[in-house]
Backbone as CSV, one residue per row, in Angstrom:
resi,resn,N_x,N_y,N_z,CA_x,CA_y,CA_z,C_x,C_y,C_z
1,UNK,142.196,176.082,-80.692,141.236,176.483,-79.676,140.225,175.370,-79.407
2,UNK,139.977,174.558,-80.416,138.531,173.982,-80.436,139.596,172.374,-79.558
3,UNK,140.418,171.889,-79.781,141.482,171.202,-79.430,141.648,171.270,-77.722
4,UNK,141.932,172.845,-77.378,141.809,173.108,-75.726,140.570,172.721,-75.136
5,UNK,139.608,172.905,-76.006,137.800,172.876,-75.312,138.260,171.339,-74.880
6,UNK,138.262,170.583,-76.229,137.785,169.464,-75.779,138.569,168.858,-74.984
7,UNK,140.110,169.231,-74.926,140.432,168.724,-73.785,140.019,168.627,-72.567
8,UNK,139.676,170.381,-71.930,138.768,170.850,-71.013,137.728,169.865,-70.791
9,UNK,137.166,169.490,-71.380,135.927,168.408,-71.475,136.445,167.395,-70.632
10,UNK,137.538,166.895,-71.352,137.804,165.407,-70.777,138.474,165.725,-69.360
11,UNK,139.136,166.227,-69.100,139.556,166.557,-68.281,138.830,166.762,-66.762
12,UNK,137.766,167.363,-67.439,136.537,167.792,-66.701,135.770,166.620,-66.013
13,UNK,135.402,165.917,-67.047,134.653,164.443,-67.477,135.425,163.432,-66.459
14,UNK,136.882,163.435,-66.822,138.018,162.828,-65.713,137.562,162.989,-64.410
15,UNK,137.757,164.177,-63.897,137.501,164.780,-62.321,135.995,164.054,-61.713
16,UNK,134.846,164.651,-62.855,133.712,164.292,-62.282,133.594,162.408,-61.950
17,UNK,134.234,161.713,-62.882,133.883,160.038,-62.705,134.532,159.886,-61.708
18,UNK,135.877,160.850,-61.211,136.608,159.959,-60.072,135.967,160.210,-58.647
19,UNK,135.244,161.927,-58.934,134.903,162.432,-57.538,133.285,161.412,-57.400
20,UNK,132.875,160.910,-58.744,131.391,160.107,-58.848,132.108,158.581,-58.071
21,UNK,132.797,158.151,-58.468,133.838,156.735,-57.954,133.476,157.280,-56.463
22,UNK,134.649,157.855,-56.153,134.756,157.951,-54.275,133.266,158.103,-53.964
23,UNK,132.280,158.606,-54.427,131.029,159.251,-53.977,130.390,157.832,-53.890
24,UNK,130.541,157.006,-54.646,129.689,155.670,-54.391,130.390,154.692,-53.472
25,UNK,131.895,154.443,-53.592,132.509,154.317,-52.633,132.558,154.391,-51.153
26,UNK,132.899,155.396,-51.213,132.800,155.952,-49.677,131.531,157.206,-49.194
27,UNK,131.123,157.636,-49.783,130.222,158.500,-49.831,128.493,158.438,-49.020
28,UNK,127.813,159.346,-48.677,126.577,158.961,-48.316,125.771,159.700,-49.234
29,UNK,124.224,159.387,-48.857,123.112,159.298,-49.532,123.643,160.586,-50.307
30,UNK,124.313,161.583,-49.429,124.002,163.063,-50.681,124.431,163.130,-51.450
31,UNK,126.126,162.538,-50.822,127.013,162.646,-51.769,126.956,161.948,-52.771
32,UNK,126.113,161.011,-53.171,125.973,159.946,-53.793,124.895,160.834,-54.927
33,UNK,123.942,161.328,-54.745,122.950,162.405,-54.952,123.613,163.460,-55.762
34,UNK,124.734,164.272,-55.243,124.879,165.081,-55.999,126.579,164.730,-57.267
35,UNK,126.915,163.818,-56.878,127.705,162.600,-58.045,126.472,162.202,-59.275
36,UNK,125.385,161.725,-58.753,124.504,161.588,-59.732,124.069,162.740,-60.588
37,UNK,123.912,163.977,-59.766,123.459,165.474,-60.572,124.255,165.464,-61.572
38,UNK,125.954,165.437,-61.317,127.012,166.197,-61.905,126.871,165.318,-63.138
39,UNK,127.161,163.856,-63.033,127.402,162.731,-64.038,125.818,163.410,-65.099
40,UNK,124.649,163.372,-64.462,123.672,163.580,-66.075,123.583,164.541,-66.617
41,UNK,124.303,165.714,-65.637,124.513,166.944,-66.596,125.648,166.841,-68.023
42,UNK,126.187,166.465,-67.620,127.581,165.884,-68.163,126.810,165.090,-69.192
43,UNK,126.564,163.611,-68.978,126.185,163.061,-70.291,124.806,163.423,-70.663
44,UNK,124.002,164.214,-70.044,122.857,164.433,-70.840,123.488,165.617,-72.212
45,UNK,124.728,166.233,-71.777,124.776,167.869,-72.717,125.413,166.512,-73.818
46,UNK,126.386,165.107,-73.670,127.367,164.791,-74.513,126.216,164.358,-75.696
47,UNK,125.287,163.533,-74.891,123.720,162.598,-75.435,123.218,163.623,-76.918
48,UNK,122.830,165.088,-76.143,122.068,166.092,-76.673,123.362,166.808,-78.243
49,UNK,124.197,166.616,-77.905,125.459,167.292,-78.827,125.913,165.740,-79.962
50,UNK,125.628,164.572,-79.255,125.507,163.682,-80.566,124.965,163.025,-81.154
51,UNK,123.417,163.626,-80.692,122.138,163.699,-81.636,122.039,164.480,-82.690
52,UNK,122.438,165.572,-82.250,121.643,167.001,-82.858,122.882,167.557,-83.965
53,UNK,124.395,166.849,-83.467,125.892,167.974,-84.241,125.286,167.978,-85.360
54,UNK,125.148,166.584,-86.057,125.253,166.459,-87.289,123.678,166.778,-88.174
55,UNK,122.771,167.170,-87.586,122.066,167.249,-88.249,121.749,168.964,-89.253
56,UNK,121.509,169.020,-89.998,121.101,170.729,-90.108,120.433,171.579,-89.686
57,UNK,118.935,170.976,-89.133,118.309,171.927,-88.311,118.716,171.253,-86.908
58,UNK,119.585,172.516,-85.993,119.833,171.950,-84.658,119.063,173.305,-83.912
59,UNK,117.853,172.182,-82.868,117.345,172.811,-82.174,118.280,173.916,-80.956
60,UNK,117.732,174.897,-80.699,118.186,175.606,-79.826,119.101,175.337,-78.982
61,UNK,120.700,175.300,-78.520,121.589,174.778,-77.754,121.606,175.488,-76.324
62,UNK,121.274,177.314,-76.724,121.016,177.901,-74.891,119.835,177.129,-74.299
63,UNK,118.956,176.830,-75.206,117.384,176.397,-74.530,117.854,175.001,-73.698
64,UNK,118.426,174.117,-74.678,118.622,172.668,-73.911,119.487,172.971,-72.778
65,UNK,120.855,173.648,-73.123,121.714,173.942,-71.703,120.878,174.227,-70.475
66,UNK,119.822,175.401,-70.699,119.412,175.801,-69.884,118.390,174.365,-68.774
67,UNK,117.537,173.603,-69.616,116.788,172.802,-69.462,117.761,171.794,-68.209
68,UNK,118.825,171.492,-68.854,119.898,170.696,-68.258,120.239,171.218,-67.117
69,UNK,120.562,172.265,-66.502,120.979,173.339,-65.489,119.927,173.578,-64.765
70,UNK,118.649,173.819,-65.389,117.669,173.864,-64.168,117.378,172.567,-63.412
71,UNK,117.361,171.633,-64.579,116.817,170.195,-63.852,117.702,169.982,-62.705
72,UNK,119.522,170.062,-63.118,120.584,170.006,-62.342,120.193,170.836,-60.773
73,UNK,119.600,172.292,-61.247,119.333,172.908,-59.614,118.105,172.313,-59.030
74,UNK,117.367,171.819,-59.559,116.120,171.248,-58.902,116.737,170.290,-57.975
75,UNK,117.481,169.278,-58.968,118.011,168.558,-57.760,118.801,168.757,-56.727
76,UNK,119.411,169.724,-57.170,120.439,170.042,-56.229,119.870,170.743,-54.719
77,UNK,118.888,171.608,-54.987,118.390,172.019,-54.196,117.689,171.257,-53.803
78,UNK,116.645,170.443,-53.790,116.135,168.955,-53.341,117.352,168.498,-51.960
79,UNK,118.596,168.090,-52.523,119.897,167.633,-51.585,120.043,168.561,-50.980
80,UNK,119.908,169.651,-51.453,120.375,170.493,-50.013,119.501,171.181,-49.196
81,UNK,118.251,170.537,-49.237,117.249,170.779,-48.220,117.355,169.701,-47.211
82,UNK,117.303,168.785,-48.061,117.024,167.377,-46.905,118.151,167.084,-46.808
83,UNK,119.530,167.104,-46.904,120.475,166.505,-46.576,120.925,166.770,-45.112
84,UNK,121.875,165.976,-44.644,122.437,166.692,-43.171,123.842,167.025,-43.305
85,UNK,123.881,167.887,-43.871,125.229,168.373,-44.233,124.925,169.944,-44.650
86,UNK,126.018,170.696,-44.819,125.785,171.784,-45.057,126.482,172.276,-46.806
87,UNK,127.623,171.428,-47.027,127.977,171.881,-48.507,126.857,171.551,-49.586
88,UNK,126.044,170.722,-49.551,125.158,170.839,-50.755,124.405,172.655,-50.639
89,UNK,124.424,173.045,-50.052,123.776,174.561,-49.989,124.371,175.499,-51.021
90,UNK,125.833,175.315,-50.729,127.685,175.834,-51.878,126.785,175.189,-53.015
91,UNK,126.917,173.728,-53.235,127.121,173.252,-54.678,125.694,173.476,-55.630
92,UNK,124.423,173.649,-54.429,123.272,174.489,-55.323,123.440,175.841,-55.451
93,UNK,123.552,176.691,-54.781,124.197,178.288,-55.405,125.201,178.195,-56.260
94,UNK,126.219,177.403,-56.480,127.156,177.378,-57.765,125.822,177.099,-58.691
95,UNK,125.049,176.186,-58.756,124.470,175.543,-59.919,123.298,176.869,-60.535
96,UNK,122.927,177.482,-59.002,122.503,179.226,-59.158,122.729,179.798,-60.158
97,UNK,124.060,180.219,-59.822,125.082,180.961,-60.584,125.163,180.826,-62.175
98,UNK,125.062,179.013,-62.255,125.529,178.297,-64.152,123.565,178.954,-64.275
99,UNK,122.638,178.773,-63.838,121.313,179.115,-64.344,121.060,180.359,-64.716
100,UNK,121.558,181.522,-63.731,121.357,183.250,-64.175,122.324,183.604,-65.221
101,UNK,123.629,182.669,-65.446,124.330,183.091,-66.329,123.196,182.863,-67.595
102,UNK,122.419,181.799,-68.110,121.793,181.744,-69.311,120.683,182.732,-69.068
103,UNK,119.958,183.209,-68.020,119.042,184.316,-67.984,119.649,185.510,-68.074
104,UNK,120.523,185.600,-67.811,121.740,186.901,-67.892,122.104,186.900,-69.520
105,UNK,122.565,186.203,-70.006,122.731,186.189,-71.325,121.901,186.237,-72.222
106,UNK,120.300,185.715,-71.617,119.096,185.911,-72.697,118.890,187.589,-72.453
107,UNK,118.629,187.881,-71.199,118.375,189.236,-71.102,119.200,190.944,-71.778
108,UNK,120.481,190.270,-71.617,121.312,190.877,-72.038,122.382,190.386,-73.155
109,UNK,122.101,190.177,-74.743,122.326,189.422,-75.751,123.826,190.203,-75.743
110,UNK,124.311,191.210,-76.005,125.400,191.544,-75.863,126.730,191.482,-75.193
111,UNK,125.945,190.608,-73.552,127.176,189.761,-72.806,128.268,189.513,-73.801
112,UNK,129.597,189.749,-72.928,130.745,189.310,-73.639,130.367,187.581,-73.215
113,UNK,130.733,186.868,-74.890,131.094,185.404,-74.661,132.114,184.417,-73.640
114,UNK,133.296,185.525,-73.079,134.108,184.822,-72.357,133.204,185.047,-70.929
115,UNK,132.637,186.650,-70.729,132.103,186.499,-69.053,130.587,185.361,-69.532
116,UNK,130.062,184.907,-69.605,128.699,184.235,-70.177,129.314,182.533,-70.046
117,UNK,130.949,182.074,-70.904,131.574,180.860,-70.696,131.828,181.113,-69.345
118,UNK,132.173,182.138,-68.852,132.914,181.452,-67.392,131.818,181.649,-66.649
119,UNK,130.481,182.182,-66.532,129.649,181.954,-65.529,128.995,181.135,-65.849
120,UNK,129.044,180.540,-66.632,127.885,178.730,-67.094,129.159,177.853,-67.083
121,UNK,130.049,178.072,-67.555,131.289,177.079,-66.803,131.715,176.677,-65.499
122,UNK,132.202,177.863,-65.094,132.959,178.247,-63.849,132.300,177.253,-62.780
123,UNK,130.950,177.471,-62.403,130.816,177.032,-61.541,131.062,175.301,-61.264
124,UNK,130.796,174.430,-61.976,131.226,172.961,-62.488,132.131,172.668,-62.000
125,UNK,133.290,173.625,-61.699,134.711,173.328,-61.112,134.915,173.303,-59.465
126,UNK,133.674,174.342,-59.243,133.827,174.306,-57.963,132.540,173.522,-57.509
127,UNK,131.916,173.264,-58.052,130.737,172.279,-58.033,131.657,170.829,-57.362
128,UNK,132.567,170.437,-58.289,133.523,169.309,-58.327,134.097,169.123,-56.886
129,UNK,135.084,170.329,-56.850,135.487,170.860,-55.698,134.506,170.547,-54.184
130,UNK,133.820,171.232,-54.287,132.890,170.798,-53.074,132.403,169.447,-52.677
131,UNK,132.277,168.600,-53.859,131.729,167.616,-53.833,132.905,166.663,-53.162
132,UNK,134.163,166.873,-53.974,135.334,166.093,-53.490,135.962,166.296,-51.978
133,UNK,135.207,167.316,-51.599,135.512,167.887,-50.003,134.661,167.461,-48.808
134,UNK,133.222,167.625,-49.839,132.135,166.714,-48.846,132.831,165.623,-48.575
135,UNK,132.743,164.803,-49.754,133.234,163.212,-49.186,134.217,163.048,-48.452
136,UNK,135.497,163.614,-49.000,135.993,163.550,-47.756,135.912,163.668,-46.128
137,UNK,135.093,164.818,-46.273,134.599,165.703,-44.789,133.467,164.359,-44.164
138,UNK,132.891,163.771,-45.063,132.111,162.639,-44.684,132.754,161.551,-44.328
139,UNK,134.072,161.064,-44.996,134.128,160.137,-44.263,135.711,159.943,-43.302
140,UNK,135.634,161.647,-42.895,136.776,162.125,-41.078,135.843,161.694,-40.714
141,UNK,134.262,162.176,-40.893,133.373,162.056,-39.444,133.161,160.558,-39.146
142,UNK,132.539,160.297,-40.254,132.777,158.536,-39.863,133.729,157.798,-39.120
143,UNK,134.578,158.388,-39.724,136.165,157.393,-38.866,136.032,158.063,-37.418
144,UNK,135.679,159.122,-37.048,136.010,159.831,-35.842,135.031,159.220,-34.657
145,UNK,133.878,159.476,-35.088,132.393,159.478,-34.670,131.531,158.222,-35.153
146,UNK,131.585,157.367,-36.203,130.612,156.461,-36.863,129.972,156.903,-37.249
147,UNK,129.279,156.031,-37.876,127.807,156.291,-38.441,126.806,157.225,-38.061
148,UNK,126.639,158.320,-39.094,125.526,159.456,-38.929,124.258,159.203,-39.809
149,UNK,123.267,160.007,-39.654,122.014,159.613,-40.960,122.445,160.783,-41.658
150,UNK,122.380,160.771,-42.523,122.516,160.977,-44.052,121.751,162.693,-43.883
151,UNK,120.221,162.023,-43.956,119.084,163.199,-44.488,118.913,163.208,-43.160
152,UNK,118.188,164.910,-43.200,117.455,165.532,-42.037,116.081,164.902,-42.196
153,UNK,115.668,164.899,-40.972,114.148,164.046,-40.251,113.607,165.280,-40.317
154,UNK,112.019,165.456,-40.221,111.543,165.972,-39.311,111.684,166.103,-38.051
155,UNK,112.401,166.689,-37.094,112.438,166.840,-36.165,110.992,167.037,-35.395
156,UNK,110.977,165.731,-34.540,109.656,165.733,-33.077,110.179,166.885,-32.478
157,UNK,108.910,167.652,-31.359,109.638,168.292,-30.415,109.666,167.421,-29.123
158,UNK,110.572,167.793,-28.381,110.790,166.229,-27.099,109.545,166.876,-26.249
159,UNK,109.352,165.730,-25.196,107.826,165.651,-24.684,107.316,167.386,-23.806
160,UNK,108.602,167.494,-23.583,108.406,168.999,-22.514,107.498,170.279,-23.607
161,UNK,107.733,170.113,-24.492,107.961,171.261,-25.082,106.415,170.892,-26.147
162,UNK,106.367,169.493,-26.602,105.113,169.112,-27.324,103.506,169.780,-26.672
163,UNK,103.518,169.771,-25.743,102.019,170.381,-25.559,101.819,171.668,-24.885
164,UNK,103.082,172.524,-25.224,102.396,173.731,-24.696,101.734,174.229,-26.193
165,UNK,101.192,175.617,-25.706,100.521,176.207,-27.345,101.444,177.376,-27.595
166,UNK,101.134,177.775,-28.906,102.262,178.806,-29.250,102.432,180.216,-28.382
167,UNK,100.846,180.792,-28.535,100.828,182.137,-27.975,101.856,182.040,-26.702
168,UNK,101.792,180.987,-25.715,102.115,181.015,-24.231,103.475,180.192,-24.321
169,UNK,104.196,179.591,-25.367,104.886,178.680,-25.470,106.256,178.031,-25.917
């Protein structure tokens, strides 16, 4: 069993460097953004697991996961405010999803361990997934259309529309 995990790992680990590769590659600002999320979640949990395996007192492992997963949605949601795209919106509600699973599991200690692994897992896969679809989807448009900006602007309003007032406007 412990043999399957870690395969899972690498495997995992595999997917994320190649979909992180194309993302710097060919990729824009977001995608590049949320390649960076995936990669420090990833080695921040490997960092935190070969500090702490060997020692005897090992600090709390839900607490750090959790720490790791929120930071992960901060950013994520960050990208999918300002980005100009619409899948970072998917890949922060997946990252949603990996965060209520550890509030779900604090709240309710009796969670079965497999539903608790697959909702702090699960989502990672399709996290991946999306990410490997953005880029792609980023760069049809390019080839089709050229060069787009990345992040949303503030949008000016054009001159017609700038000086009326609201009540009348």
């Amino acid at each position: 069993m412990v043999l399957a995990a870690e395969a899972r790992l690498w495997v995992q680990f595999g997917c994320i460097a190649l979909v992180a590769l194309a993302a710097w590659r060919v990729g824009g600002g977001p995608e590049r953004a949320l390649a960076a999320t995936l990669l420090a979640m990833v080695l921040s949990d490997q960092v935190y697991h070969l500090a702490f395996e060997g020692l005897r007192f090992v600090p709390a492992a839900p607490a750090m996961h959790l720490a790791i997963d929120v930071s992960a949605l901060l950013a994520a949601l960050a990208v999918a405010l300002l980005a100009n795209r619409i899948y970072p919106l998917w890949f922060a509600a997946f990252q949603l999803i990996a965060v209520l699973a550890h509030v779900a599991n604090d709240v309710a200690p009796g969670v079965a361990s497999l539903a608790y692994r697959i909702l702090y897992v699960g989502p990672s896969y399709f996290q991946i997934m999306l990410l490997a679809g953005g880029i792609w989807l980023h760069r049809r448009r390019v080839r089709r259309h050229g060069p787009y900006r990345p992040w949303r602007t503030s949008s000016s309003l054009s001159p017609a529309i700038r000086h009326r007032s609201w009540p009348s406007g």
